[in-house]
N, CA, C and O atoms as a DFTB+ gen file, in Angstrom:
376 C
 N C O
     1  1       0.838      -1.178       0.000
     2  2       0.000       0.000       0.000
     3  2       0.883       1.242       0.000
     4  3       1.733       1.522       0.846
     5  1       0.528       1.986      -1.148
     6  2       1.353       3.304      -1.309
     7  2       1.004       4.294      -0.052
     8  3      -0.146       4.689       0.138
     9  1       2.014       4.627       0.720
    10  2       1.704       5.987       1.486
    11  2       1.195       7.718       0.912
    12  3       2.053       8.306       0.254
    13  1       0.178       8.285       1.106
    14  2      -0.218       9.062       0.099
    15  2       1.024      10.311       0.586
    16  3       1.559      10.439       1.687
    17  1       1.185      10.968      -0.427
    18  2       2.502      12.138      -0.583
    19  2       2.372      13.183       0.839
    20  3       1.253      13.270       1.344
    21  1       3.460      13.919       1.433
    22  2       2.975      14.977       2.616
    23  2       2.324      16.147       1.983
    24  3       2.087      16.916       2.915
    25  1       1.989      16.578       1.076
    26  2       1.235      17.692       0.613
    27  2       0.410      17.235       0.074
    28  3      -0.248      18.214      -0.280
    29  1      -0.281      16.018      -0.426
    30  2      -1.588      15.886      -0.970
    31  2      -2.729      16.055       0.068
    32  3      -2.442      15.680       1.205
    33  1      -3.916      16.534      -0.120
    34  2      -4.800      16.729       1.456
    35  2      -5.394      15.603       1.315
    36  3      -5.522      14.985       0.258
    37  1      -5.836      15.248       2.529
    38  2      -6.572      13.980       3.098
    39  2      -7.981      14.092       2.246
    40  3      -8.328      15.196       1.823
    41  1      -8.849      12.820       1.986
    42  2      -9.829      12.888       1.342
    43  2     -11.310      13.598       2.119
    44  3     -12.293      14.039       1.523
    45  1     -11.129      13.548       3.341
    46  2     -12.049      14.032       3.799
    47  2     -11.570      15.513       4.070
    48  3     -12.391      16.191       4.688
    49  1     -10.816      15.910       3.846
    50  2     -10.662      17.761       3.437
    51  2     -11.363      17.977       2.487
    52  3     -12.416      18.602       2.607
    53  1     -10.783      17.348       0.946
    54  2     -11.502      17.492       0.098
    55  2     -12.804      17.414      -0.011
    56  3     -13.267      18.366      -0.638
    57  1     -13.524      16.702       0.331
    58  2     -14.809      16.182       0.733
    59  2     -15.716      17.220       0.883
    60  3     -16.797      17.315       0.302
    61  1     -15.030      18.329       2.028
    62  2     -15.233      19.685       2.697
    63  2     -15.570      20.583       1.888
    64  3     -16.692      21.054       1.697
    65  1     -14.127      20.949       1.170
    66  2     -14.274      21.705       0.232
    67  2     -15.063      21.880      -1.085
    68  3     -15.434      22.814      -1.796
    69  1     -15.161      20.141      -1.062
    70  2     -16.598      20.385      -2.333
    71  2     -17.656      20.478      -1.605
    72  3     -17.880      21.603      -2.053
    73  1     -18.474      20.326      -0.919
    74  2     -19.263      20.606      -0.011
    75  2     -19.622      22.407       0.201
    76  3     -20.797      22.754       0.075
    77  1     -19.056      22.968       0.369
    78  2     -18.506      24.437       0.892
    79  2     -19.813      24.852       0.044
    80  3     -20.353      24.587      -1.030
    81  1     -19.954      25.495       0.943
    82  2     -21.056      26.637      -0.257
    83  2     -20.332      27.613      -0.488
    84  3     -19.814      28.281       0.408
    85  1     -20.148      27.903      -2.101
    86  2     -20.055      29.027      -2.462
    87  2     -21.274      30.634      -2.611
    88  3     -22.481      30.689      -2.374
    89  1     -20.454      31.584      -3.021
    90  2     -21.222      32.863      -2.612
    91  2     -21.810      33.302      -4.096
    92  3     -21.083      33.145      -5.077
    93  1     -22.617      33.638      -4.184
    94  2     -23.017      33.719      -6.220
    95  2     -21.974      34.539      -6.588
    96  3     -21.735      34.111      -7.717
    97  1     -21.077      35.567      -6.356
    98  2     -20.149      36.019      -6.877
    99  2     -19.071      34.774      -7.434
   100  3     -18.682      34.601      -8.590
   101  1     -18.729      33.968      -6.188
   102  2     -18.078      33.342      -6.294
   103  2     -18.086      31.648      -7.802
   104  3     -17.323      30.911      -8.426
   105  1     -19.451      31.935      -7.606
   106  2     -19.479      30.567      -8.436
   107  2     -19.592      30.679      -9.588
   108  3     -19.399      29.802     -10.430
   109  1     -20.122      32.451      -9.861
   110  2     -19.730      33.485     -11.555
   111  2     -18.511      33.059     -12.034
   112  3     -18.338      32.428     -13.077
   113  1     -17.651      33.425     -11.236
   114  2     -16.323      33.726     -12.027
   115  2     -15.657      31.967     -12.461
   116  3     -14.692      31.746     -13.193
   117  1     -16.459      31.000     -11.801
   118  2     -16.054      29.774     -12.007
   119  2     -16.539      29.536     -13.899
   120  3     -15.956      28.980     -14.830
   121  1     -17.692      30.175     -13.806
   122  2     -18.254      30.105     -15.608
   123  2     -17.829      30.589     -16.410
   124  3     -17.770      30.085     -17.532
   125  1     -17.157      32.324     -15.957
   126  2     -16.373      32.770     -17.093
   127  2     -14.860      32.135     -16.973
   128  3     -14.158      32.498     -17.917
   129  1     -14.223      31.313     -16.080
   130  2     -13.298      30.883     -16.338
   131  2     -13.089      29.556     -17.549
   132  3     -12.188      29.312     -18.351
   133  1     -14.541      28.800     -17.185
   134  2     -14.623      27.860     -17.945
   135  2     -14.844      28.446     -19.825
   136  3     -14.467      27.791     -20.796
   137  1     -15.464      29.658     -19.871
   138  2     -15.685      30.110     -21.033
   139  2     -14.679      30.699     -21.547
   140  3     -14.703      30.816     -22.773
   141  1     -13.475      31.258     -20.788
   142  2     -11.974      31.649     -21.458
   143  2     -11.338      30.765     -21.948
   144  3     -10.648      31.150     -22.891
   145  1     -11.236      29.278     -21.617
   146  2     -10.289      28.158     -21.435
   147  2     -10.706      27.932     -23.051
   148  3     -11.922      27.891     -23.235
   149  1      -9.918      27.791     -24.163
   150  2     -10.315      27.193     -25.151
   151  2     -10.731      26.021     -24.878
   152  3     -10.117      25.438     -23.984
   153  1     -11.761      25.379     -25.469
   154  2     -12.387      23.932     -25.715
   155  2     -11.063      22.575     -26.462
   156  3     -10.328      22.862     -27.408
   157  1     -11.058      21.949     -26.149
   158  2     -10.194      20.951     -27.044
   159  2     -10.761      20.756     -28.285
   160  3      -9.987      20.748     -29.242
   161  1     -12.043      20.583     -28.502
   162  2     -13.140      19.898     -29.379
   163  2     -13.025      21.269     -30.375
   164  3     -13.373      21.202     -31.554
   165  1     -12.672      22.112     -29.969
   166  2     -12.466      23.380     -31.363
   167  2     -10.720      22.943     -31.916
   168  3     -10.443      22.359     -32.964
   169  1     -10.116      23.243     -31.265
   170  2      -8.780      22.785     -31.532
   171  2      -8.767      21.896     -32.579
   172  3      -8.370      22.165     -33.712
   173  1      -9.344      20.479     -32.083
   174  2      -9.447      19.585     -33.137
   175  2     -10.309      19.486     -34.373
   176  3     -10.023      18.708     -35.283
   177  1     -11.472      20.357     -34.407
   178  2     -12.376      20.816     -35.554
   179  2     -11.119      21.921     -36.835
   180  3     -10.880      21.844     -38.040
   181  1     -10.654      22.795     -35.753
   182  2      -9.792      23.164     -36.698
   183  2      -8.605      22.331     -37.471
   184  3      -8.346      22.677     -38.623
   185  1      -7.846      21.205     -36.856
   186  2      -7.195      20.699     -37.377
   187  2      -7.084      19.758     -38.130
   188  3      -6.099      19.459     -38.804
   189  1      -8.804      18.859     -38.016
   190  2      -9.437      18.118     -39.108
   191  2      -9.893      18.819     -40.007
   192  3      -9.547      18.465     -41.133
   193  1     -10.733      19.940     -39.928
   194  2     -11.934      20.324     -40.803
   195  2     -10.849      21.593     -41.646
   196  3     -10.945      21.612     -42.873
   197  1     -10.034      22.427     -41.100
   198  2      -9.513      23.591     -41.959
   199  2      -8.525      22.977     -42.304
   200  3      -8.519      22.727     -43.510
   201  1      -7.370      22.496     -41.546
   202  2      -6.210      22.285     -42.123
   203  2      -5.967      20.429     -42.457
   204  3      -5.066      20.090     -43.225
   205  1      -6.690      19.585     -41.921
   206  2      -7.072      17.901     -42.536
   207  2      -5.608      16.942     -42.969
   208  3      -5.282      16.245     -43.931
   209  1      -4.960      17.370     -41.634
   210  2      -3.619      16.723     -41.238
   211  2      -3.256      17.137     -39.589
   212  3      -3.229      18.168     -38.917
   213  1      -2.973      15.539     -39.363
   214  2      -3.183      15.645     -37.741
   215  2      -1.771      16.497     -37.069
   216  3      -1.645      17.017     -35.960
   217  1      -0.546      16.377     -38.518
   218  2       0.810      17.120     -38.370
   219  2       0.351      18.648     -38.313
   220  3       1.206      19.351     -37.773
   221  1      -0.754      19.316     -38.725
   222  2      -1.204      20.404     -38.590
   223  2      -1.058      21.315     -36.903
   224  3      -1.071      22.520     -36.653
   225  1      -0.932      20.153     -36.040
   226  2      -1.998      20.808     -34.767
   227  2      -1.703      22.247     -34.579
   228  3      -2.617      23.064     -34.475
   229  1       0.180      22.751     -34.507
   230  2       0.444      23.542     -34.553
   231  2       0.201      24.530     -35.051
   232  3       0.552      25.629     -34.623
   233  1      -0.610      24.269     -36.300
   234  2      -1.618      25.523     -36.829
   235  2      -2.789      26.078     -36.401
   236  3      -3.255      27.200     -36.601
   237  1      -3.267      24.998     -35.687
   238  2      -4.789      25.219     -35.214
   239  2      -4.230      26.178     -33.908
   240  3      -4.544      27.360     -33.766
   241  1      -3.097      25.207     -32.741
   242  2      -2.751      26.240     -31.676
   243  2      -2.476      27.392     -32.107
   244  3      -2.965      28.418     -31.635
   245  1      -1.793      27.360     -32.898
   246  2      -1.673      29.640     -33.530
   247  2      -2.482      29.992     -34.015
   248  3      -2.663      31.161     -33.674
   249  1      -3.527      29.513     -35.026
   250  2      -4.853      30.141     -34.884
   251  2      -5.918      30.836     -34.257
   252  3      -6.417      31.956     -34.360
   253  1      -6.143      29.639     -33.452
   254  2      -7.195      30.091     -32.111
   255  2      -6.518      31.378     -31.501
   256  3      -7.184      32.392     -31.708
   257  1      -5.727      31.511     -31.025
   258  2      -5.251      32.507     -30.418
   259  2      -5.231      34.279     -31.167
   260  3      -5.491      35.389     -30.705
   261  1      -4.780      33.771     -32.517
   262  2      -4.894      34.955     -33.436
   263  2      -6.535      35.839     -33.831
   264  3      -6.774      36.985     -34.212
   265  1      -7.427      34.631     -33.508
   266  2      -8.714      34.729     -33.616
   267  2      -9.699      34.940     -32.333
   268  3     -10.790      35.498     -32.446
   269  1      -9.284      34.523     -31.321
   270  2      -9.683      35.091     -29.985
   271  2      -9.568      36.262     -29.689
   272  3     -10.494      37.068     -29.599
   273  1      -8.166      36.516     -29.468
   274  2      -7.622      37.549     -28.785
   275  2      -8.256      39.187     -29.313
   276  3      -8.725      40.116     -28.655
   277  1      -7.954      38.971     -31.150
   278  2      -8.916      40.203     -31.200
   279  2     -10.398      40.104     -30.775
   280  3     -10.864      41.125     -30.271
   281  1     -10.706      39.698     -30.822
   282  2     -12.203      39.338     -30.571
   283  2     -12.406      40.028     -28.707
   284  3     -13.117      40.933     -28.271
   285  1     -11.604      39.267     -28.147
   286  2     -11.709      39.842     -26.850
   287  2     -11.469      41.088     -26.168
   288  3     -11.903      41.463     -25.079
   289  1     -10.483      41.837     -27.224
   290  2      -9.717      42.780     -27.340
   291  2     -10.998      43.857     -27.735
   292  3     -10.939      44.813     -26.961
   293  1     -11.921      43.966     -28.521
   294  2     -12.639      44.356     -28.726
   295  2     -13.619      44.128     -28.157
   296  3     -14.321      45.139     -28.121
   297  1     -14.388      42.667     -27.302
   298  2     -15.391      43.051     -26.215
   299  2     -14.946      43.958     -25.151
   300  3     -15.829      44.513     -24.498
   301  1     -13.291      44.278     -24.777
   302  2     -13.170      44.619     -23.857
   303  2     -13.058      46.404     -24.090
   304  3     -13.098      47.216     -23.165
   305  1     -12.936      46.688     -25.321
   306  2     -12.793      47.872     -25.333
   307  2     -14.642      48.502     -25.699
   308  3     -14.909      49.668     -25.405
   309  1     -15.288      47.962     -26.073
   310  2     -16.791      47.806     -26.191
   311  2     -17.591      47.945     -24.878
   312  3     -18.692      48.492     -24.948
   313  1     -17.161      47.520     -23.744
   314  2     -17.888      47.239     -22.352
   315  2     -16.880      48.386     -21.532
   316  3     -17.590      49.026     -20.756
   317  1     -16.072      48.637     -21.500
   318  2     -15.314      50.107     -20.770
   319  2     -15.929      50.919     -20.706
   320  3     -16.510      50.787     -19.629
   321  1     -16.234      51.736     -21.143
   322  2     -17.594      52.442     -21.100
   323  2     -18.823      52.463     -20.242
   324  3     -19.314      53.371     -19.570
   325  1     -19.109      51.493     -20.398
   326  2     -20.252      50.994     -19.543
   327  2     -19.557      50.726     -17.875
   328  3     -20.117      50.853     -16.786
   329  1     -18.193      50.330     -18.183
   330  2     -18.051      49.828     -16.763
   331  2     -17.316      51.189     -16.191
   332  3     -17.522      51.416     -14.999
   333  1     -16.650      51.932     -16.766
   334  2     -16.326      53.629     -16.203
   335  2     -17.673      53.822     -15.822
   336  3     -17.674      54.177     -14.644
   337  1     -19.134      53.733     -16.399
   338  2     -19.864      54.390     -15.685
   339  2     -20.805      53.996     -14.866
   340  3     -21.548      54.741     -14.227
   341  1     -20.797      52.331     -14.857
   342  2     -20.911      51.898     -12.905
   343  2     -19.994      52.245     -12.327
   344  3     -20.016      51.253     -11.599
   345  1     -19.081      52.835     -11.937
   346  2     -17.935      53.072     -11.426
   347  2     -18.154      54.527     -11.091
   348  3     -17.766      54.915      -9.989
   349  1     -18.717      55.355     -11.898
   350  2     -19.117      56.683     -11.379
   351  2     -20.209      56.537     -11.207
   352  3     -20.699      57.567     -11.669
   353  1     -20.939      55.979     -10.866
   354  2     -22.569      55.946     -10.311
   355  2     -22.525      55.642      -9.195
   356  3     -23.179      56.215      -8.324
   357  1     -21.509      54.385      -8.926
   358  2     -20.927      53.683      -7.373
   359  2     -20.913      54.703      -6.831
   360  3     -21.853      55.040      -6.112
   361  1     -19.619      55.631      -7.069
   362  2     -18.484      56.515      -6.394
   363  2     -19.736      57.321      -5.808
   364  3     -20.087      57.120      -4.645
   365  1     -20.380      58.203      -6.599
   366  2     -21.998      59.277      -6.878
   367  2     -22.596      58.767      -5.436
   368  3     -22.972      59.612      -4.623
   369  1     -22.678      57.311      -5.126
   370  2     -23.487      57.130      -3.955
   371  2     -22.629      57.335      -2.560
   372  3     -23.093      57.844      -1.540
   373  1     -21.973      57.092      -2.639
   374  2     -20.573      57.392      -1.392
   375  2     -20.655      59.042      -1.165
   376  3     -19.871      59.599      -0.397
């Protein structure tokens, strides 16, 4: 029987921690994390379906990225605005 490692936590910590209630702030940012993370299943659509060589992958990884980033780059400059002015509406109530 393997001894489990000195930094892995005991199973009933874990146990805990999934258990835990989170706070609705808290369990937001768990969705947009999952929605930043590229998908694998795109990765590989691109490297069958556009480029249709599995020696490709490396194209699909520099792709996605070239194709995100503006994209995000522009929701983020799109929503600034809006968020400067919860930010002075906040401040306005103080």
């Amino acid at each position: 029987m393997r001894k489990p490692l000195a930094f892995s936590p005991e199973p009933a910590d874990n146990a805990w921690q999934q258990q835990t209630p989170q706070s609705r702030e808290d369990s937001s940012s768990d969705g947009a994390d999952a929605f930043l993370t590229p998908d694998p299943s795109i990765i590989a659509a691109l490297t069958d379906f556009v480029f249709g060589d599995d020696q490709s992958l490396r194209y699909s990884l520099a792709l996605l990225p070239a194709i995100v980033c503006p994209l995000a780059a522009v929701l983020i400059a799109r929503g600034l605005p809006h968020y400067r002015a919860a930010l002075a509406s906040l401040e306005n109530r103080q």
